[in-house]
C-alpha positions in Angstrom: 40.0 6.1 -24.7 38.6 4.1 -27.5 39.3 0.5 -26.8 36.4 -1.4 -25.0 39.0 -3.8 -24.3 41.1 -1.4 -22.4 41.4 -3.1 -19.2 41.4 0.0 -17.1 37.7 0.2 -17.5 37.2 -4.0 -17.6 35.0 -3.1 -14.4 32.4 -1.1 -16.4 31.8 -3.3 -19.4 28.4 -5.8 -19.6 26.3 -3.0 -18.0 23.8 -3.7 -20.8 23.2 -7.1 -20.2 21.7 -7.3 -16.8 22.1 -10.6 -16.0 25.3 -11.0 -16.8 26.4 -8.1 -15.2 24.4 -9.6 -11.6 26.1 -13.1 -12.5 29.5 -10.9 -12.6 28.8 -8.7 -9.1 27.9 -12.0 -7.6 29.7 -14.0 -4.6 32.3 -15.3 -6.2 32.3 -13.4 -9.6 34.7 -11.7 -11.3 33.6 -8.4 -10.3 32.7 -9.5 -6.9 33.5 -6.5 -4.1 32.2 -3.9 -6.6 29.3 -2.3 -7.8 28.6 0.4 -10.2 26.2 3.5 -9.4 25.9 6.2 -12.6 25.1 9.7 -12.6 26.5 12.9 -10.6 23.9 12.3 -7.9 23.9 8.8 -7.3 27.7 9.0 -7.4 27.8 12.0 -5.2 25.5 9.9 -2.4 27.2 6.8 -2.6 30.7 9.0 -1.5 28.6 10.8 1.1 27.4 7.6 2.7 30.9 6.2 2.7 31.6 3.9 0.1 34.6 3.9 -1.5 35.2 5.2 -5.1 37.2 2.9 -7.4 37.2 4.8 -10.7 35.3 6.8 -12.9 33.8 6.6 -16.4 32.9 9.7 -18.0 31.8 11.2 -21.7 34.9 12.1 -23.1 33.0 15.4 -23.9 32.0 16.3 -20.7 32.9 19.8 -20.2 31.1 20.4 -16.1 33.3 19.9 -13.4 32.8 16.4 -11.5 30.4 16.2 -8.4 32.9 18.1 -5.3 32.9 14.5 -3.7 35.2 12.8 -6.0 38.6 12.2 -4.3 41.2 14.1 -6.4 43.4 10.9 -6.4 40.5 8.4 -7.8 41.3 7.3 -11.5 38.6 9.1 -14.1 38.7 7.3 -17.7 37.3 9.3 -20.2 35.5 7.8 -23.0 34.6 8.1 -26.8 30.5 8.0 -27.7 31.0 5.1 -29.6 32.5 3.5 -26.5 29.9 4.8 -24.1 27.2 3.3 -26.4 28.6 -0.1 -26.5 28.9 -0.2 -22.4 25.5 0.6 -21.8 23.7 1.0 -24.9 22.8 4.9 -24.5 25.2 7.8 -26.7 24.7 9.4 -22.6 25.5 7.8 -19.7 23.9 10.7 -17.1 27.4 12.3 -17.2 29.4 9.6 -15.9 29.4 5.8 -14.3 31.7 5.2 -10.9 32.9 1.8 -10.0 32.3 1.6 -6.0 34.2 -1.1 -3.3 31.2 -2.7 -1.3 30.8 -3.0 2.4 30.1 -5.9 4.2 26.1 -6.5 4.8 24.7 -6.0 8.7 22.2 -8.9 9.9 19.2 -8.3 10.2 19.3 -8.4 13.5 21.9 -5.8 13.5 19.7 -3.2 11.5 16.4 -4.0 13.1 18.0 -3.3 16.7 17.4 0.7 16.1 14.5 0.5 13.9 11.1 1.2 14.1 9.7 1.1 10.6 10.7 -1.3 8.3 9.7 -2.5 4.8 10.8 -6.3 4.4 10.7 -7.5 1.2 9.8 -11.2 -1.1 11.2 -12.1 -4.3 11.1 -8.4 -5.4 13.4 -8.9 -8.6 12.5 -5.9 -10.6 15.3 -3.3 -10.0 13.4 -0.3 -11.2 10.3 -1.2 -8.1 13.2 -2.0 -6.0 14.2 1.6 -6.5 11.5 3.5 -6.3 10.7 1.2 -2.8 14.1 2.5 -1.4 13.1 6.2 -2.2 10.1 6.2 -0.8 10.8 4.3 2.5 13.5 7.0 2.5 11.5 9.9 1.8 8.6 8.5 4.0 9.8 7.9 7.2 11.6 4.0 6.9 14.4 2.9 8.9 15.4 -0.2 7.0 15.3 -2.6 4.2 14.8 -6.3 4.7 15.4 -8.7 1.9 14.9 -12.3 1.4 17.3 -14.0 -0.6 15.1 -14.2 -3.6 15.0 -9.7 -4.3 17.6 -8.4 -6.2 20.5 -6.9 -5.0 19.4 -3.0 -3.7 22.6 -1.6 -5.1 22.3 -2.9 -8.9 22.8 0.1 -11.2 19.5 0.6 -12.0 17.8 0.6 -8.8 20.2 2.9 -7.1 19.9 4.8 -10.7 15.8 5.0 -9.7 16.0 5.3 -5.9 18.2 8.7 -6.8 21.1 7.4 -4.7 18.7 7.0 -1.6 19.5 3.2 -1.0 22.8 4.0 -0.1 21.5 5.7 3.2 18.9 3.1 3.7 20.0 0.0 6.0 19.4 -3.0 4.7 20.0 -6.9 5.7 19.5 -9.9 4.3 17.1 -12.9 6.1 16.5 -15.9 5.4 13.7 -17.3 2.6 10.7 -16.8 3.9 8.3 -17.4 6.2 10.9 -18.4 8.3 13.1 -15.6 7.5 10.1 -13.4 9.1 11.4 -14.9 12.7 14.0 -12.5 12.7 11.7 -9.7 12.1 9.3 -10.8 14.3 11.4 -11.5 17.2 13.1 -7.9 17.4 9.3 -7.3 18.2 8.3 -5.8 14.8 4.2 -6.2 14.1 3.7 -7.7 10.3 1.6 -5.7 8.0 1.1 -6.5 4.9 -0.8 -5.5 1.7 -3.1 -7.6 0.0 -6.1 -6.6 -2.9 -8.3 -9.4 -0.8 -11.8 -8.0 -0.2 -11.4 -9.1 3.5 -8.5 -7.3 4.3 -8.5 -4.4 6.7 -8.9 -0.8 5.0 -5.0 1.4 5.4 -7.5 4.2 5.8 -8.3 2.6 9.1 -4.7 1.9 10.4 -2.9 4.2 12.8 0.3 3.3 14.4 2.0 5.0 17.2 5.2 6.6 16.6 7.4 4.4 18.9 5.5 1.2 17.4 6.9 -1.1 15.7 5.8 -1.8 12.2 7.5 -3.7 9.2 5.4 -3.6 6.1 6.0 -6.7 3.8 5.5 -7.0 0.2 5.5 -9.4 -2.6 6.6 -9.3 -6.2 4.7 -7.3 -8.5 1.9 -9.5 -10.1 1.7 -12.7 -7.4 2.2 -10.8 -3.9 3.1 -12.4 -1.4 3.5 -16.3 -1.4 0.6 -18.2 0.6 2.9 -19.2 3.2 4.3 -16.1 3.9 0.9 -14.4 3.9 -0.6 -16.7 6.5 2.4 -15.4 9.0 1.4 -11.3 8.6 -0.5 -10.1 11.5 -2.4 -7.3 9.9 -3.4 -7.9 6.3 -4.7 -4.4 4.5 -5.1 -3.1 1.5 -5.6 0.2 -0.5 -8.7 0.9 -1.8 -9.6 1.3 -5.4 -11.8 3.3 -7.4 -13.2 1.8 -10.9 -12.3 -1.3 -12.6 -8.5 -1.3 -11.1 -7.9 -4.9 -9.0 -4.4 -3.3 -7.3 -1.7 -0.9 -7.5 1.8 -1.4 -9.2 4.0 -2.9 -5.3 6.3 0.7 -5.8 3.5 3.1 -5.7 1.7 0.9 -3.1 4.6 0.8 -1.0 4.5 4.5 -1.3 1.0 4.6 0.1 1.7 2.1 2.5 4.9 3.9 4.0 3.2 6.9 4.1 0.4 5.6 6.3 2.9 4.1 8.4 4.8 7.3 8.5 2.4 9.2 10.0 3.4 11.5 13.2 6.7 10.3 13.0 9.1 12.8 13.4 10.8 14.4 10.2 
């Protein structure tokens, strides 16, 4: 096809402008119920951890065979470049884009019940951190995602584009803003950790947490960490420490270090 307006792909269009596009996959948008995941792996995870495929978007000269996932009866649009640069800006689109149905959200009290490592997260609104969180909780041994209401949404295109498709098999909840969403947290019986650049804190070299344990590691946005009222409710401040003239660590590739740490003798 070679009509943006087409309306058989209205779903994909205003992936370049990325608040727009939120605004639209908001409660009570016009896209609400949907979201879009793009590329042959992220499309092929999303299918394997059950959501349902809508339609597809692809080059209209693609010439591989789709990811063996795809249901033969789901719609697949193909489109011309000059198309597939006006949708998202780039003459490639990693192959294709897929419009997904969502699921409803657990609690948090319904995805902390089987947990035992968590990462919960505050006002974490960069989707490309949020990502590469997701893949490494994934990767490193996390059960779970908790989100206050300020983060962005863990299945926006481009942090499911970064986390590789791992957030779809990651569990996540919603709680409320904090401090007092951490009740929830702590009353499933989860100790807070959290990491902080202050001198004071305790070194992560010196941590060491059973395997049974429960630990949620809580992080701020990149730049102010954690607000003041959420970091006088941690039980175990720590931080990383840092060779030369660096004060901290971008929050993704601390989080890495962190869940690793927390990871440790858990079973693969």
């Amino acid at each position: 096809m070679a009509d943006l307006d087409d309306p058989r792909i209205e779903e994909f269009v205003g992936l370049r402008d990325a608040d727009l596009r939120r605004r639209r996959e908001a409660p009570g948008g016009d896209l609400d119920g949907i979201f879009i995941a793009e590329g042959d792996l992220v499309v092929e995870r999303a299918l394997r951890a059950g959501y349902r495929l809508r339609s597809m978007l692809v080059d209209g000269v693609r010439t591989q065979p789709l990811p063996d996932a795809v249901p033969v009866d789901v719609p697949i649009y193909a489109a011309a470049p000059d198309v597939v640069l006006r949708i998202t800006g780039m003459a490639m689109h990693r192959g294709c884009i897929a419009s997904f149905d969502r699921r409803p959200v657990p609690s948090a009290a319904e995805v902390l019940a089987d947990a035992v490592r968590v990462v919960v997260l505050e006002n974490l609104t960069n989707p490309t951190n949020l990502g590469v969180i997701a893949r490494s909780a994934v990767a490193l041994g996390a059960d779970a995602l908790i989100l206050d209401p300020s983060c962005c949404d863990p299945l926006y295109r481009r942090a499911s584009r970064v986390a590789m498709g791992e957030v779809f098999s990651l569990p996540y909840a919603w709680a409320p803003r904090f401090p007092d969403g951490l009740d929830v947290v702590t009353d499933a019986g989860f100790e807070l950790v959290a990491l902080t650049p202050a001198p004071t804190a305790e070194s992560i070299d010196d941590v060491s947490f059973g395997p049974d344990e429960k630990v949620a590691l809580v992080l701020g946005a990149e730049g102010p960490g954690l607000r003041p009222d959420t970091l006088a409710r941690i039980d175990r401040p720590v931080r990383i420490p840092l060779h030369g003239d660096v004060d901290s660590l971008n929050v993704a590739a601390a989080a890495a270090v962190a869940c690793y740490v927390l990871g440790r003798g858990r079973p693969a």
